[in-house]
C-alpha positions in Angstrom: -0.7 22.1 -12.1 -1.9 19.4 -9.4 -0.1 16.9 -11.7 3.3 18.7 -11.5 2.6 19.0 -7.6 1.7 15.1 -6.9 5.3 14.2 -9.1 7.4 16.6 -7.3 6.2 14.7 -3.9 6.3 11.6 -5.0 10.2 12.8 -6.1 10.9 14.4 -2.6 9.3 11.1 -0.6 10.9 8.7 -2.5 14.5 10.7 -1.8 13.8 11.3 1.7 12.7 7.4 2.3 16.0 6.2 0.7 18.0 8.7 2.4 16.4 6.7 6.0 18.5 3.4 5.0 21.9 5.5 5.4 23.6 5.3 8.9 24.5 9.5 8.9 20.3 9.8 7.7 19.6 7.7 10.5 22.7 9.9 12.8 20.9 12.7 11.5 17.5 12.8 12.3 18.2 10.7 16.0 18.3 14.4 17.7 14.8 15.2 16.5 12.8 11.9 17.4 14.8 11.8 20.7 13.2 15.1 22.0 9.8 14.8 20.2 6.8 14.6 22.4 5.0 12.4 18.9 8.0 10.2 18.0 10.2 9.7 20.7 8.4 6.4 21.9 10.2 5.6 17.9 13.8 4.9 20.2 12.6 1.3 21.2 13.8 0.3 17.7 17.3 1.5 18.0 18.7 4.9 15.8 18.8 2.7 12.7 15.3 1.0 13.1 13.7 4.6 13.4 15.1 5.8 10.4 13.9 2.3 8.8 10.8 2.6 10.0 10.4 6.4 8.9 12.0 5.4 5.8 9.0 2.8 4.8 6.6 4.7 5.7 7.8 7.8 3.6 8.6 5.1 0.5 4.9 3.9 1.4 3.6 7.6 0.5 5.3 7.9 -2.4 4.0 4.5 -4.0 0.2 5.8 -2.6 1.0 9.4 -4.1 2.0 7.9 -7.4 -0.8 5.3 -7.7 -3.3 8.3 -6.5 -2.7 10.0 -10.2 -4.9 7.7 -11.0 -7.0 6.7 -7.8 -8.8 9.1 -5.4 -8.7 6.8 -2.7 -4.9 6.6 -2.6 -4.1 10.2 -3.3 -6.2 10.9 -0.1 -4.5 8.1 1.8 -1.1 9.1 0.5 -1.8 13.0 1.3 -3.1 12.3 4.4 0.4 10.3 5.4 2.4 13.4 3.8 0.4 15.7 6.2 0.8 13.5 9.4 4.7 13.5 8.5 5.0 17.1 7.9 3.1 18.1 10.9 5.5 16.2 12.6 8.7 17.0 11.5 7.4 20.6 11.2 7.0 20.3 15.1 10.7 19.5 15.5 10.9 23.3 15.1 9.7 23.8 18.1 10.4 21.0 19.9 14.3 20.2 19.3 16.6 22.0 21.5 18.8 25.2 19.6 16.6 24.9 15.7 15.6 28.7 16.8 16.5 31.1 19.1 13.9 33.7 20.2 15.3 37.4 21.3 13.6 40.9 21.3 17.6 41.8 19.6 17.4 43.5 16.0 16.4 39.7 14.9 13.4 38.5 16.6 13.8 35.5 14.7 17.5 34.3 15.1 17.3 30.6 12.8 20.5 27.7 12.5 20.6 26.0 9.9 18.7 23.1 11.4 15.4 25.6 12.0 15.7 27.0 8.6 15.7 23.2 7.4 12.7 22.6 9.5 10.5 25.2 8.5 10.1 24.4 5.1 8.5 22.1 5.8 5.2 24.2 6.1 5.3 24.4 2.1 5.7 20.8 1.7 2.5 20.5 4.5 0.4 22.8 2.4 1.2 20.7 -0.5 -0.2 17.7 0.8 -3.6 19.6 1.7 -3.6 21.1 -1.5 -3.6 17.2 -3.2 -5.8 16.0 0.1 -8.5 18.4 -1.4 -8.0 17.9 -4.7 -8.2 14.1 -4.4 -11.5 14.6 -2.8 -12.7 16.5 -5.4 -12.1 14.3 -8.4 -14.7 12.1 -10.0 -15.3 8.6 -8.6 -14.1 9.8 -4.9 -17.1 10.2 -2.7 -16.8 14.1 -1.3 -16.1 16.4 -3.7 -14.6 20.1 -2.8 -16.8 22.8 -4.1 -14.5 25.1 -5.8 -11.7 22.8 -6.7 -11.0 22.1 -10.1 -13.0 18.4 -11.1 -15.7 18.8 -8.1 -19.1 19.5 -8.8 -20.2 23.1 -9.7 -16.5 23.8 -9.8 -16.1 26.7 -12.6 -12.9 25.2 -14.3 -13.4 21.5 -14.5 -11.1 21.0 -17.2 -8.6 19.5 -15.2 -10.9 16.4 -14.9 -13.4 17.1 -17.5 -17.6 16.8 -17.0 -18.7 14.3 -15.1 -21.3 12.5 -16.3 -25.0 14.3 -14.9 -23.2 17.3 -14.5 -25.1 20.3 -16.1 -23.9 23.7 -17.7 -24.0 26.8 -15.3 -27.6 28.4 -17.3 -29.1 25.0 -16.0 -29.3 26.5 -12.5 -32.5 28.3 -13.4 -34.6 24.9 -13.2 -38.1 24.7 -12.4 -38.1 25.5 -8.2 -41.9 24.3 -8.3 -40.4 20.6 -9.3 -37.4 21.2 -8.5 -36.3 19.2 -11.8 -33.7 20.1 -14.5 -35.5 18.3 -17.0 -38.5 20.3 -16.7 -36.6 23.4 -17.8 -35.6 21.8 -20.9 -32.0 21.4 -20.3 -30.3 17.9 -20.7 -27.5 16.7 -18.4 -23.7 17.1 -20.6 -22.7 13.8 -20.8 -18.4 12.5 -21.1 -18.1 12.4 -24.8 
């Protein structure tokens, strides 16, 4: 499942990035940097050096998101970027002029098209977290995630498989008074 969400980022950055290099991309997103209290300082480079800019840096988590199928460090690093960028972008919402107009009329909530194109971008945040914490919790990255599929004393570690010292859950009855697996008679699963 993780898998299937890492590719369809790695699918949606790489679009997005490439999309940057295109003078109505770069048109485009010019009214949400201009009035964004995080980006704005981005106008020094000109409308087309923003969107270049943005552009490597959303190629730049692709390539980490892609390489961090098979490295912990750089699915955190990549996730981490995809956050930062969706928080971002998911505060043009609020911050550009007209994406949503607020009334107490029969739709509290009265959306354009450029608000409804903004706030998706809450699911595409949550995605990012989802493969922050899951990057943390596979084996060979330094903090696992108790609960997530891979980390330690997870209940479905299929996803990654045992790691090596982990034990099966009837090996939590060890001895207290040595505080020792061994000394209950259960043996560490090993990879086979």
């Amino acid at each position: 499942m993780l898998g299937i969400l890492r590719w369809v980022m790695v699918v949606i950055f790489v679009t997005f990035g490439i999309q940057k290099f295109t003078p109505h991309s770069a048109e485009g997103i010019a009214q949400y940097i201009r009035h964004s209290p995080f980006v704005a300082w981005l106008s020094v480079f000109g409308v087309r050096g923003e969107a270049n800019l943005l552009g490597v840096i959303e190629l730049s988590t692709a390539a980490l998101l892609a390489i961090g199928a098979f490295s912990p460090l750089a699915s955190a690093v990549g996730s981490l970027m995809g956050i930062g960028t969706f928080l971002v972008t998911w505060s043009f919402f609020f911050t550009t002029p007209g994406a949503v107009r607020w009334s107490v009329s029969a739709d509290p909530i009265a959306w354009n098209l450029t608000g409804e194109f903004l706030f998706k971008d809450i699911v595409l945040l949550c995605v990012c977290a989802v493969l922050l914490l899951a990057s943390l919790a596979r084996p060979g990255s330094a903090a696992p995630v108790a609960g997530l599929p891979g980390s330690r004393g997870s209940p479905d570690e299929r996803d990654w498989g045992q790691e090596a010292g982990t034990v099966e859950p009837s090996a939590a009855a060890f001895s207290i008074s040595t505080g020792s697996i061994a000394s209950a008679g259960v043996k560490p699963k090993t990879r086979p």
